[in-house]
C-alpha positions in Angstrom: 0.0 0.0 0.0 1.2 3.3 -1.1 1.9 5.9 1.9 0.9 9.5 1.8 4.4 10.9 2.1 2.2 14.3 3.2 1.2 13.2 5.9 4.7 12.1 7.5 5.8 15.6 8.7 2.4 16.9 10.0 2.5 13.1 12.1 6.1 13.9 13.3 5.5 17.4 14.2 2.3 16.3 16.5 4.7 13.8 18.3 7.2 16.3 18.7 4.7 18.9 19.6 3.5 16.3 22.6 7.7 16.5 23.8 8.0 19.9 24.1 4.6 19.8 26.4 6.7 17.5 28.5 9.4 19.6 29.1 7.6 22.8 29.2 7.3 22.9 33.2 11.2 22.2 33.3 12.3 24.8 31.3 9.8 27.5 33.4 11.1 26.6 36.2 14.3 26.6 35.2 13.8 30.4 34.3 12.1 31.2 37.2 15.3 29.8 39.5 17.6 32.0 37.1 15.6 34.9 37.6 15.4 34.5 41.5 19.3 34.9 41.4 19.8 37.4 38.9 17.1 39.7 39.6 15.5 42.5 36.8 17.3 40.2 33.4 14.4 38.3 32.1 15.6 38.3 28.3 19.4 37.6 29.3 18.5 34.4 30.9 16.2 33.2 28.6 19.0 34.3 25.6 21.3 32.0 27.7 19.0 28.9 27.7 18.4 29.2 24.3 22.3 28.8 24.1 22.2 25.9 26.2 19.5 24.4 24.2 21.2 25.3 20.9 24.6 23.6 21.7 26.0 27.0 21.5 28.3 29.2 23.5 27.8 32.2 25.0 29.7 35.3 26.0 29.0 37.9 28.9 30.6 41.2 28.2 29.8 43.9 31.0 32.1 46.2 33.3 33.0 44.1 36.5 30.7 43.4 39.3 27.4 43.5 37.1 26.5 39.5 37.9 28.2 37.7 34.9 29.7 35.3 37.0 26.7 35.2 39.2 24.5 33.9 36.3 27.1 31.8 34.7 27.5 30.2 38.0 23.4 29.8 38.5 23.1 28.4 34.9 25.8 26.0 35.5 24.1 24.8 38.5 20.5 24.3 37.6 21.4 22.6 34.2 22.5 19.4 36.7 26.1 19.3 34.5 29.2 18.9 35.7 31.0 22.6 36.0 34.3 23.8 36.0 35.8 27.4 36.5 38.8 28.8 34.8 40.0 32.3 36.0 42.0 33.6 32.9 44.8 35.9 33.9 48.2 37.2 31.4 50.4 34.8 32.8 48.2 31.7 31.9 49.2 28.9 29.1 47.5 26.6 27.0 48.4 23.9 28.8 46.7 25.8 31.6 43.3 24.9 30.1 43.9 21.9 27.4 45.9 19.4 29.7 49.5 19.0 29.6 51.7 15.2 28.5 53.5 14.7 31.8 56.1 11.2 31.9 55.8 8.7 34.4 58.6 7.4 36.2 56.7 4.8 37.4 55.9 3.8 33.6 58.2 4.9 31.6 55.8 6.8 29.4 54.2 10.1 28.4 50.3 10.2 30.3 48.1 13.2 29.5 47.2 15.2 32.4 43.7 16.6 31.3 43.3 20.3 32.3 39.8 21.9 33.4 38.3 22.3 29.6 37.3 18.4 30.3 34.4 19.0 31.6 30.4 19.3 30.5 29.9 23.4 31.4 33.7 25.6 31.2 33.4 29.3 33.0 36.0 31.2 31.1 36.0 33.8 33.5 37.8 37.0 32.1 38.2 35.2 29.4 39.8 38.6 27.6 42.6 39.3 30.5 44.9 36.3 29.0 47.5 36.4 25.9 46.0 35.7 22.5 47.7 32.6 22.6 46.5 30.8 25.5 42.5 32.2 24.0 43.2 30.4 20.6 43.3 27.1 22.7 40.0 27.1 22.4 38.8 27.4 19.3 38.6 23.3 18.1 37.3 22.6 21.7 34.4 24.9 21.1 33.8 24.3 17.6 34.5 20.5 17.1 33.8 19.4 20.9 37.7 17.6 20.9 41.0 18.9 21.7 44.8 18.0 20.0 47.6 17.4 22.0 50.8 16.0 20.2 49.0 14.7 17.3 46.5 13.2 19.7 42.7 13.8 19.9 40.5 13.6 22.7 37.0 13.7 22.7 35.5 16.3 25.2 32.6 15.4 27.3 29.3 15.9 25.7 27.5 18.5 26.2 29.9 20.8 26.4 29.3 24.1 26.8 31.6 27.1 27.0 30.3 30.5 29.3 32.6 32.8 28.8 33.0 36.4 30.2 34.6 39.9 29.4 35.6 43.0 30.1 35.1 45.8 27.7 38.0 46.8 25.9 39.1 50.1 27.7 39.7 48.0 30.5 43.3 47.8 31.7 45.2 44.5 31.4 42.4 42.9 28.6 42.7 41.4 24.9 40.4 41.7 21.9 39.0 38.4 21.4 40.4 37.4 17.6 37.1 37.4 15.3 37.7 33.5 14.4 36.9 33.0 18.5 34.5 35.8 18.4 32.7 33.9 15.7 32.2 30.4 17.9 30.1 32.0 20.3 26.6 31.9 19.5 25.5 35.0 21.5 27.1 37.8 23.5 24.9 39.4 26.0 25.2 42.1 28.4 23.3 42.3 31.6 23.7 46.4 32.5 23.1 48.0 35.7 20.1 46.5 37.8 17.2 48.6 38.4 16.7 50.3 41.4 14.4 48.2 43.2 16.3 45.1 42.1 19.6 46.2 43.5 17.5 47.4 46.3 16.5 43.5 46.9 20.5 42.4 46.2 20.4 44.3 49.8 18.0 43.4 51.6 19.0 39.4 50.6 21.9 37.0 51.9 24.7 36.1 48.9 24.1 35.1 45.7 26.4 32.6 46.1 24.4 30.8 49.0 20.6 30.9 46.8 22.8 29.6 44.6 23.9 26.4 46.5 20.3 26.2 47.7 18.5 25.2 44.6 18.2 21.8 43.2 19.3 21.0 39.7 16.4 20.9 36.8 17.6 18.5 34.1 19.9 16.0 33.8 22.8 15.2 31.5 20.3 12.9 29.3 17.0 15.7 29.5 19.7 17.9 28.3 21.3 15.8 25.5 17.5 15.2 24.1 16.4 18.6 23.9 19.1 19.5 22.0 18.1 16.8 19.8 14.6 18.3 19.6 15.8 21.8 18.8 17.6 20.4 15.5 13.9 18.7 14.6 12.0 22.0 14.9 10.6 23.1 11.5 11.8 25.8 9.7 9.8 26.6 6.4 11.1 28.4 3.7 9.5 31.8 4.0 11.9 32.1 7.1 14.8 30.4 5.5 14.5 33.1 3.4 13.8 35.5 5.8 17.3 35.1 7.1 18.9 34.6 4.2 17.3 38.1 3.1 18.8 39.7 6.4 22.3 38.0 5.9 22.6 39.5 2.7 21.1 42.7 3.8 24.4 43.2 6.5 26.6 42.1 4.0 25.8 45.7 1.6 29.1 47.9 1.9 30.4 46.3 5.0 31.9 42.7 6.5 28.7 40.8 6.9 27.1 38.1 8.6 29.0 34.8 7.6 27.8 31.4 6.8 28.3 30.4 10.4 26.6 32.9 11.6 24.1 32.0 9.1 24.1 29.1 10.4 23.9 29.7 13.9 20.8 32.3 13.4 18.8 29.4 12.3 19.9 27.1 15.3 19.3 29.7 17.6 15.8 30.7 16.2 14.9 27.1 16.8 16.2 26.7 20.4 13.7 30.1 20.8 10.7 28.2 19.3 11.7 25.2 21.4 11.0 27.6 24.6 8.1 28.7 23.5 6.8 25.6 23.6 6.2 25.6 19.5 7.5 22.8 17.1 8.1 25.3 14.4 10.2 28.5 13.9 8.5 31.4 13.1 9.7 34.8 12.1 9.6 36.4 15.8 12.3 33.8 16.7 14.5 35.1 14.2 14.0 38.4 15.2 14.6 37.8 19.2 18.1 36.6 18.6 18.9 38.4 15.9 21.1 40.9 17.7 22.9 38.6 20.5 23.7 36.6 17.5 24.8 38.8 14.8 26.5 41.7 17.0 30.1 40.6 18.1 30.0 39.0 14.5 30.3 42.2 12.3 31.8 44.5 14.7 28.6 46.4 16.0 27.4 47.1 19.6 23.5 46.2 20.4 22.4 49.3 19.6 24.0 49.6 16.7 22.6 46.1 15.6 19.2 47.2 16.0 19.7 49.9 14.1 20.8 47.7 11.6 17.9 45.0 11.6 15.8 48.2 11.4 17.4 50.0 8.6 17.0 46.1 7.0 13.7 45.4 7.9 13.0 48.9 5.6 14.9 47.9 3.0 13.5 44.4 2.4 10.0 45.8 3.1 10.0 48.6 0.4 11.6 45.7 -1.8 8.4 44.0 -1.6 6.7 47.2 -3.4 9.5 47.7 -5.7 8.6 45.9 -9.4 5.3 44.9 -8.6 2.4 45.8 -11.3 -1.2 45.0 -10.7 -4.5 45.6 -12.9 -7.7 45.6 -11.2 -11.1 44.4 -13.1 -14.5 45.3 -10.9 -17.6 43.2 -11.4 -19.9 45.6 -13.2 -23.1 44.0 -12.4 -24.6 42.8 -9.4 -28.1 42.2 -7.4 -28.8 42.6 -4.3 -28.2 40.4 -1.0 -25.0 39.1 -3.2 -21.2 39.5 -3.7 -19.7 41.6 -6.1 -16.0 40.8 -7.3 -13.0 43.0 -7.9 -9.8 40.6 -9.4 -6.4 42.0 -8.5 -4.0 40.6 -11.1 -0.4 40.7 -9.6 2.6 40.6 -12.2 6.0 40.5 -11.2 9.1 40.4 -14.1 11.1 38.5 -12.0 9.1 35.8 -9.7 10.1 36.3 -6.1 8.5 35.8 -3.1 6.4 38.7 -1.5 4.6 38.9 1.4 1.4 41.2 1.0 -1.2 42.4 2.8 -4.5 44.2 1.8 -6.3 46.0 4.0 -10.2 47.2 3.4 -12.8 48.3 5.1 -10.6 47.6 8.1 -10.4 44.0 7.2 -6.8 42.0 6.5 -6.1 39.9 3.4 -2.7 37.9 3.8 -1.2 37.4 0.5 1.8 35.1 -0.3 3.2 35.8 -4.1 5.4 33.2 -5.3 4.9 33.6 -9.5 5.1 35.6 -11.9 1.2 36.4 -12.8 -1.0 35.7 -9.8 -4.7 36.7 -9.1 -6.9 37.7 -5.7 -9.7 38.5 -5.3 -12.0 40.6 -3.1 -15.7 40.3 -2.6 -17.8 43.3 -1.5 -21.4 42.6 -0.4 -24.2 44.8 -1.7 -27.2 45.3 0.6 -29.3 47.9 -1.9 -30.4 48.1 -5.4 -28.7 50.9 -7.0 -25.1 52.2 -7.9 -22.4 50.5 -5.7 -19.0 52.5 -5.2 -16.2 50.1 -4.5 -14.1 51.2 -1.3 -10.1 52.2 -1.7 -7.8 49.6 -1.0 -4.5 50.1 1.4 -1.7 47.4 -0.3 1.2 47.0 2.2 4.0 44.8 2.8 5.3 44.1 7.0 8.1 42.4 5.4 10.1 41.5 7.5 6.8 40.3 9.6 5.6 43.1 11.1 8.3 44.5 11.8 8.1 47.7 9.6 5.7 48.5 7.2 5.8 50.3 4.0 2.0 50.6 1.8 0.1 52.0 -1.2 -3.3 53.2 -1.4 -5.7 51.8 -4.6 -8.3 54.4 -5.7 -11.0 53.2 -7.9 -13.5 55.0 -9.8 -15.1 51.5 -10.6 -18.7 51.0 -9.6 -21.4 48.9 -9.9 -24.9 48.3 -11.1 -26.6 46.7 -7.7 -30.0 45.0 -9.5 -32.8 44.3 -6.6 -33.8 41.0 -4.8 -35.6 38.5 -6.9 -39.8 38.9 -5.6 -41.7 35.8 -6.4 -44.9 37.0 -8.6 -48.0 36.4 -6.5 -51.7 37.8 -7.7 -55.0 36.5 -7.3 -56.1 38.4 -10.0 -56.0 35.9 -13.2 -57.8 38.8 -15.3 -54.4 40.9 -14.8 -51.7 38.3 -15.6 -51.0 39.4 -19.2 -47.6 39.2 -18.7 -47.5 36.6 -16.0 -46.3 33.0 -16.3 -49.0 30.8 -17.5 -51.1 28.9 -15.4 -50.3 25.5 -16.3 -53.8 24.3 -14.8 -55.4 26.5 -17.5 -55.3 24.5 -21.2 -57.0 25.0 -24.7 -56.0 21.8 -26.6 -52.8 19.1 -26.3 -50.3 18.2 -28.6 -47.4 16.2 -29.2 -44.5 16.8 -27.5 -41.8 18.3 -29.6 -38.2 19.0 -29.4 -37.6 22.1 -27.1 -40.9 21.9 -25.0 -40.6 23.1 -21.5 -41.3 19.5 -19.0 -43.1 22.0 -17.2 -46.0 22.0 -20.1 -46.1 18.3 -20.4 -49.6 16.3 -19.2 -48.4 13.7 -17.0 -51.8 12.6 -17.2 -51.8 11.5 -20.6 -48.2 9.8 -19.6 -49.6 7.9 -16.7 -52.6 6.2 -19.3 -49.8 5.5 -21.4 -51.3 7.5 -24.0 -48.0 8.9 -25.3 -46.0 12.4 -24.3 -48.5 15.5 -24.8 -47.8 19.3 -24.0 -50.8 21.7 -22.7 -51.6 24.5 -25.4 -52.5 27.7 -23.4 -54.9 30.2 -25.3 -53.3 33.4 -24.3 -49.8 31.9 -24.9 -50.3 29.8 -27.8 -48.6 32.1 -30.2 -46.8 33.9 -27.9 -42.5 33.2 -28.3 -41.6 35.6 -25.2 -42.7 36.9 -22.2 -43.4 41.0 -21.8 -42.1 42.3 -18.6 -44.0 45.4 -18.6 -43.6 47.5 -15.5 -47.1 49.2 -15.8 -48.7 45.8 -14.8 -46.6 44.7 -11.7 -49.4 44.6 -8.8 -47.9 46.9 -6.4 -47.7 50.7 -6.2 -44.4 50.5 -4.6 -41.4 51.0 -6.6 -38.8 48.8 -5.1 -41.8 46.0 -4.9 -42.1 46.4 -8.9 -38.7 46.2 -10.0 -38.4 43.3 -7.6 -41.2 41.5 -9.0 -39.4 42.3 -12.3 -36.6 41.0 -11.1 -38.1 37.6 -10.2 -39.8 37.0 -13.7 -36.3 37.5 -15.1 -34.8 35.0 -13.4 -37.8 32.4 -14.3 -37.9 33.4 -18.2 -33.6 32.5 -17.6 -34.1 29.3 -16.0 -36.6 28.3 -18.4 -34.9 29.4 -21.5 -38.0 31.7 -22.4 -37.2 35.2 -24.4 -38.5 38.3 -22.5 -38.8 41.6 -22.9 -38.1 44.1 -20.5 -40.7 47.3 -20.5 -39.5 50.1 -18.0 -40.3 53.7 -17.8 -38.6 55.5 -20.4 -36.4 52.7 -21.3 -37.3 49.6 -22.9 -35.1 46.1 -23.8 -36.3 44.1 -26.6 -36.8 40.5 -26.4 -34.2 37.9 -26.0 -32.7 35.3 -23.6 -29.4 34.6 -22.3 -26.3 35.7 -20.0 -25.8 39.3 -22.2 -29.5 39.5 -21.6 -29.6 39.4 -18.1 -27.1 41.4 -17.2 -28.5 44.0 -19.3 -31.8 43.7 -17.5 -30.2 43.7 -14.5 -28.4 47.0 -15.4 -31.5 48.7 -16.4 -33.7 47.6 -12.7 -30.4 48.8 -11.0 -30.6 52.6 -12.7 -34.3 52.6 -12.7 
């Protein structure tokens, strides 16, 4: 039997939706221990889980005293791993951190001595305060998860994860990071000075350092092995693939841009943020709440200057949206009453690219996604009254980049249309008054043979039911009549809006029957005939009477 290989994903994405539910208390607690410890930094913490989550490292830069040690400790803690501190100073060596070959006498051989990086969580404290050297030892530990050490390769323990802190530059004693380091941690944050109140609970509470060896650990090695296995199965469609494709390439205009790894490690971050949110897709919001952690200490920009930059972006790629897009509009000329008219928005683009639209009317949202190069919409508008219906303006916008900014066009139309009224079944009692009424089929001269083009409706069952063959009723008044007059004069009602409806009804009969009519009105008249030019033509003329 052949599988529906659509229905795979949506399957897998349900079971991994019913995961994350599983961990969801975890990971709010986790927060919520963070947060009792470092007090006021909601968004840092939660940056630094996603970290966690994303197999990534992370870098504190702040001025000294601000907490970065304080969290890094906390985090280290509640992620149940085992933790290991390195306090970086000018005098320290490689060997310091990677492990050294040391002989034993006892053997007669060379045993490697494995130095503090061989452990599951590494605080690089002041990681900036030692030689450039000793920082490059590093680089394949936090990149490939191994270190080298004469030729020899040892695997690191798994997960490892590197939290690393700075001081700024101007600070006495430090070194720049090189930007190949730089570039292997996922996110650099800066906590900033506590608010008042918080620092006002830092005194009133015992040491940070004590909450700290209070709490319990949250996951384990193996909770946190599998959610970073989840994070990597979170969905990522391609309207945000190239969403952040469209904001590397963006940063890279004039100026050293966002790499492929940091390409890269957008997308792995924006999933980790999902993963928090308890969602088993990535949607554009993710991408845009680690944007600047991730992309900052990678070309060279402070935060602010960052967000500047997604802004200045987001404007760019929005206008883009606008830029080489022609559209023709075709109203529905014609309507009645009680129905939907239409008004077809054909989109052309010379060069197919994806465009996110939206079109706003009557303070009602139409999402649009165009994808080729001719593509049609349409809007329906519906139409209470009989008369002339004016359609409304129309606000075309792009919030390319998802919401973010917005750029738009307004669409005025002199279009209008003809609104005909309601269809009014024709009721009299008056049989002496139904000139131009449909026949009473109760009411026959003679019968005849059927013949080809007879209306069913005419046809004496009764005859068929003796078996005495298919016979039509001939009607006296109608039995040289070919069409049916519509004449207004003769509608039995003296209201106006009552006549035309009544009008309006025998149309739509003498249509569904296939019958020729003729349309009497005051001061205009529509000579006989049948079909879909027909009625809209009658429909015209009961919409300007």
């Amino acid at each position: 039997m052949k599988q529906d290989k659509k229905s795979e994903p949506v399957h897998d994405q349900a079971q991994l939706q019913s995961e994350l539910q599983r961990y969801a208390p975890k990971i709010q607690q986790f927060l919520e221990q963070v947060n009792q410890i470092v007090l006021d930094k909601q968004q840092q913490t939660k940056l630094a889980l996603v970290c966690l989550l994303a197999g990534g490292h992370v870098l504190f830069e702040d001025l000294p005293g601000l907490g970065k040690t304080t969290l890094s400790s906390s985090l280290a803690h509640l992620a149940g791993l085992k933790f290991q501190r390195i306090q970086f100073t000018n005098d320290m060596l490689a060997s310091d951190v990677i492990g050294v070959n040391m002989f034993n006498q006892k053997e007669h051989q060379f045993e490697f001595k494995q130095g503090p990086i061989f452990t599951q969580i590494l605080l690089a404290d002041e990681i900036n305060r030692c030689s450039p050297k000793t920082q490059s030892a590093l680089l394949e530990a936090m990149e490939e998860g191994n270190v080298t050490v004469d030729g020899v390769r040892y695997e690191l323990p798994q997960p490892f994860w590197v939290i690393a802190t700075q001081n700024p530059l101007f600070q006495s004693g430090t070194y720049a990071l090189p930007e190949s380091q730089l570039d292997r941690f996922l996110m650099r944050l800066s906590l900033g000075y506590p608010s008042r109140y918080a620092e006002k609970l830092l005194l009133q509470q015992s040491s940070r350092q004590s909450l700290i060896a209070s709490l319990q650990h949250v996951f384990s090695e193996d909770e946190i092995l599998e959610l970073q296995q989840q994070v990597h199965r979170l969905y990522v469609s391609d309207a945000v693939q190239d969403y952040i494709l469209d904001l590397a390439e963006a940063s890279r205009k004039n100026r050293h841009g966002l790499s492929t790894r940091g390409v890269l490690a957008l997308k792995k971050a924006a999933q980790a943020h999902a993963l928090i949110e308890q969602r088993s897709f990535v949607t554009p919001d993710d991408v845009q709440a680690v944007f600047v952690a991730v992309v900052a200490h990678r070309i060279g920009l402070s935060e602010g200057e960052t967000q500047q930059l997604l802004q200045r972006i987001s404007f760019y790629l929005t206008f883009k949206q606008l830029h080489g897009l022609q559209l023709e509009v075709v109203a529905q000329q014609v309507g009645q009453a009680g129905e939907n008219v239409q008004l077809h928005l054909f989109f052309q683009q010379d060069t197919p690219q994806l465009r996110y639209l939206w079109i706003q009317v009557d303070q009602q949202l139409h999402k649009l996604a165009l994808s080729e190069a001719k593509q049609q919409y349409s809007l329906a508008f519906y139409t209470a009254q009989r008369g002339k219906f004016h359609y409304p303006a129309i606000q075309l916008y792009s919030v390319y980049p998802f919401g973010l900014v917005r750029a738009w066009t307004y669409l005025y139309f002199n279009d209008f249309a003809w609104i005909a009224p309601k269809a009014a079944q024709h009721t009299t009692e008056n049989k002496h008054n139904r000139h131009n009424e449909e026949p009473d089929l109760d009411e026959f001269r003679e019968l005849r043979s059927y013949q080809l083009g007879d209306s069913l409706q005419a046809v004496s069952w009764k005859q068929v039911a003796r078996g005495q063959g298919l016979y039509v009723k001939v009607f006296e008044q109608y039995q040289n009549q070919q069409q049916l007059e519509i004449d207004y004069a003769q509608m039995p009602s003296t209201s106006h809006e009552e006549k035309l409806s009544l009008m309006m009804g025998l149309v739509e009969q003498c249509e569904q029957q296939q019958c020729a009519y003729a349309l009497y009105l005051p001061q205009v008249e529509l000579p006989a005939a049948c079909g879909e030019q027909q009625l809209l033509l009658a429909k015209q003329l009961l919409a300007q009477a």
